[in-house]
C-alpha positions as CSV (number, residue, x, y, z in Angstrom):
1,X,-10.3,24.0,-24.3
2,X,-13.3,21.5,-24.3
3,X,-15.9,21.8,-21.9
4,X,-17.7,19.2,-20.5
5,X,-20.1,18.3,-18.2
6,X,-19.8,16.6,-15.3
7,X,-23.1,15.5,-13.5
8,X,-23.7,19.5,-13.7
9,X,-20.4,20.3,-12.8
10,X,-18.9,21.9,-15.8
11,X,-15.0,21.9,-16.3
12,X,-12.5,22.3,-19.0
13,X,-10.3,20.1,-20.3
14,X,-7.5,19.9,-22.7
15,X,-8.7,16.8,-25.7
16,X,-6.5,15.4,-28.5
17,X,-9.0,16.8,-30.7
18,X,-8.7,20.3,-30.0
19,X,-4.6,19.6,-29.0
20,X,-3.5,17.4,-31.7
21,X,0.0,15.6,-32.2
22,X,1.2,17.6,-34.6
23,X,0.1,20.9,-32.8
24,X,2.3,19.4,-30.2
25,X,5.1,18.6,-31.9
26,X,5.1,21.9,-33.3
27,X,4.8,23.6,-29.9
28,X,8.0,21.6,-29.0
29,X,10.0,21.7,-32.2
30,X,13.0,23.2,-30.6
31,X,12.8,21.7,-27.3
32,X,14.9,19.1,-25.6
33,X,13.3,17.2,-23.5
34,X,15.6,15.4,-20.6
35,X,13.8,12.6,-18.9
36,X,15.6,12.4,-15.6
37,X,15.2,9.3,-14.2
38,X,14.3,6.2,-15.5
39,X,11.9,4.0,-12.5
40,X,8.7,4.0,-12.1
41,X,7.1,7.0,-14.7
42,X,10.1,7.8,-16.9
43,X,10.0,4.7,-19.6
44,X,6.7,5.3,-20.2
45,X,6.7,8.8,-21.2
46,X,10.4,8.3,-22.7
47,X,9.4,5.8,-24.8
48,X,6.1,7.6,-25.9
49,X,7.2,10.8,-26.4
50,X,10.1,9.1,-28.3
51,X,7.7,7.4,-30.8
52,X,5.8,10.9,-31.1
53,X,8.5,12.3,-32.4
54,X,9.9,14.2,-29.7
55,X,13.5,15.0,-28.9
56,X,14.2,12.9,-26.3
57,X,17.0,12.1,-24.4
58,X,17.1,10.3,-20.8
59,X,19.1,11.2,-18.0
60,X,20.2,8.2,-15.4
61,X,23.3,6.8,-13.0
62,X,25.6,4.8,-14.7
63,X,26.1,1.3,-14.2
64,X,22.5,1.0,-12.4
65,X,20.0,-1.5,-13.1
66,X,17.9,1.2,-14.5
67,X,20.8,2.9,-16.8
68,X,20.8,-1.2,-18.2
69,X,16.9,-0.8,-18.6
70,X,17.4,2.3,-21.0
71,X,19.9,0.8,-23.3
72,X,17.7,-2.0,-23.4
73,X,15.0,0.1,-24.3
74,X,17.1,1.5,-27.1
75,X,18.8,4.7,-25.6
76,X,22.2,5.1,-26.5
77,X,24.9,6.1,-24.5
78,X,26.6,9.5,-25.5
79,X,23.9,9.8,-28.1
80,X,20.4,10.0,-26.5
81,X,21.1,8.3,-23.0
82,X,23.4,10.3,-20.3
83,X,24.6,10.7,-16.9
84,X,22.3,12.7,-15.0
85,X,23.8,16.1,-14.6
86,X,25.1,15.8,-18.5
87,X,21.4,15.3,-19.4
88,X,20.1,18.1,-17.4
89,X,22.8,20.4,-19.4
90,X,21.6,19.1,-22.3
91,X,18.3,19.2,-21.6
92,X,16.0,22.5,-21.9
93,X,12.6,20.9,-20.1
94,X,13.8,19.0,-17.6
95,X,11.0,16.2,-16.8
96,X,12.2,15.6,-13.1
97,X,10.4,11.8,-12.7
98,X,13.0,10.5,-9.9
99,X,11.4,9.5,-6.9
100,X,10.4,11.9,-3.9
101,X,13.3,11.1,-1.8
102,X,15.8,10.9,-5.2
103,X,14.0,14.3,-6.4
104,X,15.4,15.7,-2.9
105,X,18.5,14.3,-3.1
106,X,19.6,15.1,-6.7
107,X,18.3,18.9,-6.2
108,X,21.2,20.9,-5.7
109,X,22.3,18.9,-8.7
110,X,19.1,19.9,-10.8
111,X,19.0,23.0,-9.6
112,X,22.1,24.7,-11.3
113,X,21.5,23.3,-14.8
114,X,18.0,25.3,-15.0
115,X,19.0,28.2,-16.3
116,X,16.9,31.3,-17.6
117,X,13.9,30.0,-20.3
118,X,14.0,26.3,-19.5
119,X,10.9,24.4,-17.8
120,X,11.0,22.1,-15.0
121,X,8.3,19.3,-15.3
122,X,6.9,17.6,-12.9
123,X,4.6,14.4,-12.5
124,X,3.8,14.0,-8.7
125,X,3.2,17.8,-6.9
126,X,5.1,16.6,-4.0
127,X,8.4,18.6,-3.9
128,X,7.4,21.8,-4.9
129,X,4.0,21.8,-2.0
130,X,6.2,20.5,0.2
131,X,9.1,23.0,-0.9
132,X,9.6,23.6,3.1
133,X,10.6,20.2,3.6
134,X,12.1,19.0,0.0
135,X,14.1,21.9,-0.1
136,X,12.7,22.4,-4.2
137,X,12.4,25.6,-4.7
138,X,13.2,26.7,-8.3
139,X,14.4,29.9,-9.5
140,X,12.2,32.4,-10.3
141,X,13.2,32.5,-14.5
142,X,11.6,28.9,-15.4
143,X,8.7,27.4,-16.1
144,X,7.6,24.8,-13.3
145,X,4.9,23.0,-15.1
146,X,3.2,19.3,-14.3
147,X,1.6,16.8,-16.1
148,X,0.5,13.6,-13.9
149,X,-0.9,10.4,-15.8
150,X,-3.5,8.7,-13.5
151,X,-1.7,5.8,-13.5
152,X,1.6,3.9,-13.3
153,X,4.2,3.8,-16.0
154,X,3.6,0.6,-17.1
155,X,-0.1,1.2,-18.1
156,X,0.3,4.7,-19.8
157,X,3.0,2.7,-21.9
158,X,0.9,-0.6,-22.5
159,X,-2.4,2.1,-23.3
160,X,-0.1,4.1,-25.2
161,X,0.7,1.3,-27.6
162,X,-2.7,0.0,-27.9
163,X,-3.8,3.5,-29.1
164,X,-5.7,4.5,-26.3
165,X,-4.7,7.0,-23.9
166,X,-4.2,7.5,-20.0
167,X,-5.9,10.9,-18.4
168,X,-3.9,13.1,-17.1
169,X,-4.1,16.3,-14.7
170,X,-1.7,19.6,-15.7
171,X,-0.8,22.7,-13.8
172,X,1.4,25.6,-13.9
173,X,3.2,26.5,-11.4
174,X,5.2,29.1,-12.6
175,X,5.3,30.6,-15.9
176,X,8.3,32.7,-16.3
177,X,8.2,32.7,-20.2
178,X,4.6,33.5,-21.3
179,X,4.3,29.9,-22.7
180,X,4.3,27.2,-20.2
181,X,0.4,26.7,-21.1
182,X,1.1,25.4,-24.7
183,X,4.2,23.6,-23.2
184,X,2.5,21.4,-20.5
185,X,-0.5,20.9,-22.8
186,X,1.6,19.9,-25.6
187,X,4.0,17.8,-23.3
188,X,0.9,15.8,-22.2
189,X,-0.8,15.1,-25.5
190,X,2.9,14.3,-25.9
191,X,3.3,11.9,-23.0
192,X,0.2,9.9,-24.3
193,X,-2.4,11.5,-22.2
194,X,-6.2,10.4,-23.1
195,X,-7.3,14.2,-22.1
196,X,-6.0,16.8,-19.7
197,X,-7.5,18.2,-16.5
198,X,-6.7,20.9,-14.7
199,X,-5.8,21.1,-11.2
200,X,-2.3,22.8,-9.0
201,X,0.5,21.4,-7.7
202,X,-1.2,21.0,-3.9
203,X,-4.9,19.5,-5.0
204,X,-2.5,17.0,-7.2
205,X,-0.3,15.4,-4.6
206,X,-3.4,15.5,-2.1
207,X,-5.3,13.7,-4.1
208,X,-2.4,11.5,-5.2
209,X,-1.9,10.8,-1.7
210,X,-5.2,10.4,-0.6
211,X,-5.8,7.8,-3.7
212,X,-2.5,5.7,-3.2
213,X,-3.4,5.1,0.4
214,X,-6.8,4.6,-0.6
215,X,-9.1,3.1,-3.0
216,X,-6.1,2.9,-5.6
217,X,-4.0,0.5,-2.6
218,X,-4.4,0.8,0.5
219,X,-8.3,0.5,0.9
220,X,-8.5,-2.2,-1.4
221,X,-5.9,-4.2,0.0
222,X,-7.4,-4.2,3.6
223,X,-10.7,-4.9,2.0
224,X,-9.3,-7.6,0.6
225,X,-8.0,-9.2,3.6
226,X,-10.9,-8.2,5.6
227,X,-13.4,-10.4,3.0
228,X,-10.9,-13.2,2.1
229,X,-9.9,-13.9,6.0
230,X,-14.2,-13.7,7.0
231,X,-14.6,-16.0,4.0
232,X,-12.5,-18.4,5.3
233,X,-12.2,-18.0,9.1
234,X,-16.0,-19.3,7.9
235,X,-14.4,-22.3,5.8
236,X,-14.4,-21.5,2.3
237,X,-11.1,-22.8,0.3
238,X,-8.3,-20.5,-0.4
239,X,-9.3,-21.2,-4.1
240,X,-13.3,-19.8,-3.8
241,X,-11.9,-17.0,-1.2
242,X,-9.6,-15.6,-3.5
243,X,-11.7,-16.0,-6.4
244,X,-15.2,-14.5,-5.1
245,X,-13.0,-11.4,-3.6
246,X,-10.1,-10.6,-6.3
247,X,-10.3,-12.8,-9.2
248,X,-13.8,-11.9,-10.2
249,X,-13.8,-8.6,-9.4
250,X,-10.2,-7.5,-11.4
251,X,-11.0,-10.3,-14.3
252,X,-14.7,-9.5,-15.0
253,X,-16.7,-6.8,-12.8
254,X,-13.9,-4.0,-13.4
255,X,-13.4,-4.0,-17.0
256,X,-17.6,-3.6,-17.1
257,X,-17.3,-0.8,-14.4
258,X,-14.9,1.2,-16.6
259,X,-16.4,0.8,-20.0
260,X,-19.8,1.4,-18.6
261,X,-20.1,2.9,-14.6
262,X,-20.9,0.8,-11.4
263,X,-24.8,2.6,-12.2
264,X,-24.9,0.4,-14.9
265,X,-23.2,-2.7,-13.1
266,X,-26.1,-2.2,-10.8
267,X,-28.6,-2.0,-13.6
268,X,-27.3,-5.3,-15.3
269,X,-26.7,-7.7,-12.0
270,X,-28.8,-10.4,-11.2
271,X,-31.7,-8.9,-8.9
272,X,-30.2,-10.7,-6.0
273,X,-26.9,-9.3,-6.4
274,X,-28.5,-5.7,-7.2
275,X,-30.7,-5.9,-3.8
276,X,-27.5,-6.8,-1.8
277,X,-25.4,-4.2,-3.3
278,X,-28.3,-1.7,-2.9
279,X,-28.8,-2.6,0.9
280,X,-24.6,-2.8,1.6
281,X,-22.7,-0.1,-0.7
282,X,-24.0,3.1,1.9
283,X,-23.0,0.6,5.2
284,X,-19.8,0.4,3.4
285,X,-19.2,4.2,2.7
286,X,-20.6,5.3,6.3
287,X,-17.7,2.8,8.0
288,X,-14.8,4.1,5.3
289,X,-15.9,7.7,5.5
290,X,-14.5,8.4,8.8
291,X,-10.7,6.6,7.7
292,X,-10.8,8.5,4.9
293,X,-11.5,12.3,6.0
294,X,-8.7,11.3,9.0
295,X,-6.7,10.2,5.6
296,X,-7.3,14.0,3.6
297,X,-6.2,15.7,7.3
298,X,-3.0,14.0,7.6
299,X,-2.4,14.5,3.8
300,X,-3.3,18.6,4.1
301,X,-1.3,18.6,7.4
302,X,1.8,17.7,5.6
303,X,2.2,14.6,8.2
304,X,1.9,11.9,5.5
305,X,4.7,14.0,3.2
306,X,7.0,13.9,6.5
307,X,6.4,10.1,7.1
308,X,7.6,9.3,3.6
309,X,10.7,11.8,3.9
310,X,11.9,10.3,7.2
311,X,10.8,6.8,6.2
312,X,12.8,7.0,3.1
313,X,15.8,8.6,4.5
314,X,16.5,5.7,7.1
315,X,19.6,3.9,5.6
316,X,17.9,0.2,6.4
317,X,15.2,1.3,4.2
318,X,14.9,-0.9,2.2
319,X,15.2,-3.5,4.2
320,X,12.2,-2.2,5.8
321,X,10.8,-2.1,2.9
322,X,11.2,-5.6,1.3
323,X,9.9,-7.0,4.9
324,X,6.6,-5.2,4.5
325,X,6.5,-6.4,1.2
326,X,7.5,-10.2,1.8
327,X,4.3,-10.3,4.0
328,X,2.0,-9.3,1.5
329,X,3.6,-11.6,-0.7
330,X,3.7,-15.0,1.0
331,X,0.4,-13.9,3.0
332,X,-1.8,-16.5,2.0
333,X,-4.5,-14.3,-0.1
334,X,-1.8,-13.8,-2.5
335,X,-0.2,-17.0,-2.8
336,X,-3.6,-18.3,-3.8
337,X,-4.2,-15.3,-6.4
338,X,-0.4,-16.4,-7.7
339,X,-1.5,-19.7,-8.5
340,X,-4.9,-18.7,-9.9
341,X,-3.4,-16.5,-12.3
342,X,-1.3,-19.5,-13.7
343,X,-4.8,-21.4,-14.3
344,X,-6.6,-18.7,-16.6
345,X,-7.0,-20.2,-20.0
346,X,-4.3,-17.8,-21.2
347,X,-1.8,-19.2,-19.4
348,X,-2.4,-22.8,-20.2
């Protein structure tokens, strides 16, 4: 393991140096990995363990939107693409990347196809922290392992295929064969991870949950709003409102931030954006502060976990669901950033 140095806080990690490819590869050899479900995280790391050479096979319903998705992708039905249960038979790590509630829900179906020697894999530390209230508790004889990209799907895939890679955090939960180390760590170089961090099954879906309704979404949409409706409740077009609060920071600042660090940001601003940013960033973090330790408390407490099982177990769901987002989506913030995005020179 590498050990680096984190503003004095030393920590190992797991690098494609010292864990390369082909050290995975061998690690996994004999392995069969079934990728059950195919939403949000499973086409990524599918489709990039797939083109590392990985046996690979995806598990998904039939006649779903998502089954159509894998055969579009190039599974084949009977041959690398199968009904759920059939791929968990199949399958000796089973990479369980169905959603929370689906996770729940398919469990009983899971559970009986993990027999002694295989490895259950997670990406998300929510079913087996929450075992109490997911009901995911695995048998004693496997490996419960997780590797979690910091990221969605989409851009471990897109990263993935540019050459770069996405970190990732690992844990063991259990390790009933001696060798779910070497299996996670080779399953994340696998997966396209940039490096590997540790961390367990509880600080990962903390955080996870923390970040999601945090800076990741949930802070940065209602700053958002909070900036675009001052800017113009004071008269500024939707146009320069959407622009001075989204466009330029996602299309300019960002991309500087994570090749460089905000320190440097700060160091190449113009003076009068430095002195502001100086004077405002701790008013910022002393109002946000308080939100976000009432945030980590409902995490730890398990409250946020139950909200999302009862939430998701309503049958008018979704309908729910596509209300909440129909009002982020004709809001008027984001009907402007819509047709900005049209006008960047890329699109024209």
């Amino acid at each position: 393991m590498a050990l680096l140095n984190f503003g004095g806080v030393e920590e190992h990690v797991i690098t494609r140096e010292e864990f390369p490819l082909k050290k995975a590869q061998e690690v996994l050899k004999n392995e069969t990995i079934a990728v059950i479900g195919y939403g949000v995280q499973g086409p990524g790391q599918a489709l990039n363990l797939r083109d590392n050479g990985f046996n690979v096979i995806v598990g998904q319903r039939k006649n779903s939107k998502t089954w159509d998705k894998a055969k579009n992708d190039g599974w084949i039905p009977g041959e690398t693409l199968f009904e759920i249960e059939e791929a968990c038979e199949k399958g000796t790590i089973l990479q369980y990347l169905l959603s929370d509630a689906g996770q729940i829900s398919l469990w009983p179906t899971v559970k009986k196809h993990l027999t002694k020697g295989k490895a259950l894999y997670f990406s998300h530390g929510f079913g087996i922290t929450y075992k109490e209230r997911t009901g995911i508790i695995p048998p004693d004889d496997v490996d419960v392992i997780l590797v979690a990209p910091k990221g969605s799907g989409t851009s471990l895939r897109r990263m993935f295929l540019e050459g770069r890679g996405l970190n990732s955090s690992y844990a063991i939960f259990q390790d009933a064969t001696g060798k779910a180390k070497e299996k996670v760590s080779a399953l994340g170089i696998g997966v396209g991870s940039g490096y590997l961090f540790q961390t367990d099954f509880r600080k990962e879906v903390f955080s996870d949950l923390t970040g999601e309704r945090g800076t990741l979404m949930g802070a940065i949409q209602g700053i958002f709003a909070a900036q675009y409706e001052v800017l113009r409740s004071n008269g500024h077009s939707p146009s320069e409102a959407f622009n001075e609060t989204v466009e330029e920071l996602t299309q300019s600042l960002m991309p500087l931030v994570a090749e460089n660090g905000m320190d440097w940001m700060y160091a190449n601003c113009s003076t009068t954006a430095q002195r502001g940013a100086l004077d405002w960033w701790k008013k910022f973090r002393d109002a946000s502060k308080p939100v976000f330790e009432e945030l980590y408390s409902e995490v730890a407490a398990g409250n946020e976990a139950q909200r999302s099982i009862d939430s998701n177990s309503q049958e008018d769901y979704r309908e729910k669901l596509e209300e909440e987002l129909k009002e982020l989506r004709e809001s008027e913030m984001w009907q402007a950033g819509s047709t900005v995005r049209t006008l960047r020179p890329e699109n024209n």
